[in-house]
N, C-alpha and C positions, 0 to 999 in steps of 0.2 A: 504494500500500500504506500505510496505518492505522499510524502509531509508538504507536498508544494503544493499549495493554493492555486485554484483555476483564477486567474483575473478574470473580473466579472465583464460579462458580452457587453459592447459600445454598438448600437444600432441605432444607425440615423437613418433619417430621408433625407432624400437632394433633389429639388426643383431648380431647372434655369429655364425663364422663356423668354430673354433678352432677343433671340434670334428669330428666325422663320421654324426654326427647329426647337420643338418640347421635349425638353428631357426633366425624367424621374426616376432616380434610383433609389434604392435601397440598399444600404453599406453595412459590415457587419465588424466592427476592429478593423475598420481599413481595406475589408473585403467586399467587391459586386458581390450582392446575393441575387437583384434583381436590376434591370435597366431596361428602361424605354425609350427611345427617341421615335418624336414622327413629326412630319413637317404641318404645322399647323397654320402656315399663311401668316404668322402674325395675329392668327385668331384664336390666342390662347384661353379666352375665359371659356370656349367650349369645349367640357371633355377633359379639361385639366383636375377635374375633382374624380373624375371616373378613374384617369391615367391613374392617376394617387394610388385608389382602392385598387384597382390591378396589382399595381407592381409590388403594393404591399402582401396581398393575396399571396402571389405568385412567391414571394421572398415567406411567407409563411410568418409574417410579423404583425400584429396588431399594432392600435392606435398605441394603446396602451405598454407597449414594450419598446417604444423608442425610446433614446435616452435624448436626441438631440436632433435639430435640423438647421440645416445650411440650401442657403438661395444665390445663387448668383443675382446681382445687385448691379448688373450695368458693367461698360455702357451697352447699347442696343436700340432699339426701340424703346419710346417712351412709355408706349400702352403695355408692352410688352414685361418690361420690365416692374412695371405697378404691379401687375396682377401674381407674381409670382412672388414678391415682397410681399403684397399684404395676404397672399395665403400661405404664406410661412408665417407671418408674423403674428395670422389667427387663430392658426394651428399651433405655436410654439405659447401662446399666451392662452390659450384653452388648454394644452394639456400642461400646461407647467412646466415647459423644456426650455432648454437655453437656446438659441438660435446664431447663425454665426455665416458674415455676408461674405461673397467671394467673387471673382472678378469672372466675366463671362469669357471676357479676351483671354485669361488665363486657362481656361476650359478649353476655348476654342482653339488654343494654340495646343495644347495637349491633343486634341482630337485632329490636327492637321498634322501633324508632327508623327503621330503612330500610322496615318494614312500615309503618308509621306516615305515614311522608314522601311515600311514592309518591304519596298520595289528595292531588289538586290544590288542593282546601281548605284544608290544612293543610301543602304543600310549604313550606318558607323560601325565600324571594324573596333575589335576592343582592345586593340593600342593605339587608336582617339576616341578621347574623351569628349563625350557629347556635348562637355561646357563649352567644349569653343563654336558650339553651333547658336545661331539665332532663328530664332522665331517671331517672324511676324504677324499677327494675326488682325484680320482687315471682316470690319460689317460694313457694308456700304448704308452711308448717312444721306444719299441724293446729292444733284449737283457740284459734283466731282470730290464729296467730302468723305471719309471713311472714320469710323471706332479704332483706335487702335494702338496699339503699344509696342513696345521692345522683349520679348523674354531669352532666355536660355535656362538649360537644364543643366544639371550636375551630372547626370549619368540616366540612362534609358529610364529605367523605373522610376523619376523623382517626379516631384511635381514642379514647374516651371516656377523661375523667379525672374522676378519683371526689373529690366535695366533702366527704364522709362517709363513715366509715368500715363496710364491708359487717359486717352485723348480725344477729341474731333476733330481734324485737323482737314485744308486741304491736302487730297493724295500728292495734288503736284510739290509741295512745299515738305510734305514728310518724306518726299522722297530725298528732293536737297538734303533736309537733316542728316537722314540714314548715310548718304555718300558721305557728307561731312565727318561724321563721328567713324565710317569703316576709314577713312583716308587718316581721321585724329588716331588711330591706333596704329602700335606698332608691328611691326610684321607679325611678330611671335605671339602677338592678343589676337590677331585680327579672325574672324570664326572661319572655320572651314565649308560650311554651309549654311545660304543664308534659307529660312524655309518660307514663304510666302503661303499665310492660308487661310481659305475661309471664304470669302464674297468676293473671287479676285475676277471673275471676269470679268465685268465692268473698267476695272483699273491696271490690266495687265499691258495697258500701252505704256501706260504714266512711269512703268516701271524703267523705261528703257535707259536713262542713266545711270541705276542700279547694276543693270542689265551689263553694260559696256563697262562698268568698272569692274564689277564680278566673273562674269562672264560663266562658264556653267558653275560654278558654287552656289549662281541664284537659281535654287527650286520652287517651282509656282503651285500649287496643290488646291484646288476650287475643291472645299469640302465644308458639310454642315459640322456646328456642334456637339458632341453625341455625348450621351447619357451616363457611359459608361464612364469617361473623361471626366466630365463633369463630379460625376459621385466619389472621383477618385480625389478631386481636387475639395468640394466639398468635405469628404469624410478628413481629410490633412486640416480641416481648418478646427474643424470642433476638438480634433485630437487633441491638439494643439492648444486649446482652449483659447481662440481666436473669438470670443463669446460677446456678448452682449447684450443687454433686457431688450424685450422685441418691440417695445415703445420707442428706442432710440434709434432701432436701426433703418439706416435712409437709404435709398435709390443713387445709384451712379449716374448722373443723364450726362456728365460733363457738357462744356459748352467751348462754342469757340472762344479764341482771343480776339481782343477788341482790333486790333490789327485784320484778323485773318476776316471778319464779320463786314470789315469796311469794304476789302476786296472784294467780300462776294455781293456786296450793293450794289459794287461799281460795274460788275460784269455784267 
């Protein structure tokens, strides 16, 4: 007989519907028990309460036996991202749970990034280290403007850490940055691949002086947010104790700068 103590089970739920894409998992210590994605238009208040009971069903978990829940919090859509706030924040304040907000671009850069990696071409070999890869992760805002940030990873299984703060910015201007800051590093910093992903059709012209600086290190990868990603980046936050009372926690919508706002008046 075993003198070592089971640590007791950590089962959350994880909502993002920041994107075109709804996802809901269910995590168990850091483990998919269940995940769902499906593309809901942007029309998440329908079917988002059903998706819930599903996955929970499915994961064999009641309301009752979660310990905790995390919502991706922006940026995205503005309707989008309300609705997935405030039913985590009704559900963590009805059952008495702690709640814990997480970045959608961080999800969605995790979900572009294992889309990305599968193709044998472009897998990391493991005598390099995935921290020298970036990730960029694009939602298209309209009128040539994108969601979007900086990440890289410390090794295949981590959860992404953001080198730049998640943004609206125009594409054509975030792209200067990016060149900017790969040309500020030094040879030996500079990432071996850079991952482009997420809403990239739209903006895969704008990319082209990325393009011509990099030249194939830049990977394009057009893919949604997935559920699986999400719950994985979710369940890292509550572990973590990245918590909050669910009357405090606010929405990502970021906005432009006063600079970038004037430009797009003028166009």
């Amino acid at each position: 007989m075993s003198d070592i103590k089971e640590q007791p089970r950590k089962r959350f739920l994880v909502l993002d519907t920041a994107t075109a894409s709804q996802a809901v998992a269910v995590t168990e210590n850091g483990t998919i028990l269940a995940a769902e994605s499906s593309q809901a238009d942007r029309n998440h208040s329908v079917g988002l309460l059903d998706r819930i009971i599903d996955v929970l069903n499915t994961a064999g978990v009641s309301r009752q036996q979660l310990d905790g829940i995390a919502v991706g919090v922006g940026p995205g859509s503005y309707t989008g991202i309300r609705i997935a706030v405030t039913t985590a924040k009704t559900l963590a304040w009805t059952l008495k749970l702690p709640v814990a907000g997480f970045s959608s671009l961080a999800a969605l850069s995790l979900s572009g990034y294992h889309a990305a990696t599968i193709q044998p071409a472009v897998q990391p070999s493991q005598a390099q280290a995935a921290a020298t890869d970036w990730i960029i992760p694009l939602i298209d805002a309209r009128r040539a403007q994108v969601y979007t940030g900086l990440f890289t990873l410390h090794d295949e299984q981590s959860i992404p850490v953001s080198l730049e703060q998640d943004r609206i910015v125009l594409m054509e201007l975030w792209v200067q940055s990016l060149v900017e800051t790969y040309r500020a590093c030094e040879p030996s910093e500079r990432p071996r691949h850079i991952y482009v992903v997420g809403e990239t059709t739209a903006h895969e012209q704008r990319l082209t002086p990325l393009r011509e600086l990099v030249g194939d290190a830049l990977i394009v990868v057009e893919h949604a947010l997935e559920a699986h990603e999400a719950g994985m980046i979710g369940a890292a936050a509550l572990l973590s104790g990245q918590t909050e009372p669910a009357h405090t926690l606010l929405p990502n919508y970021t906005q432009l700068s006063e600079a970038e706002a004037n430009l797009l008046r003028q166009s």
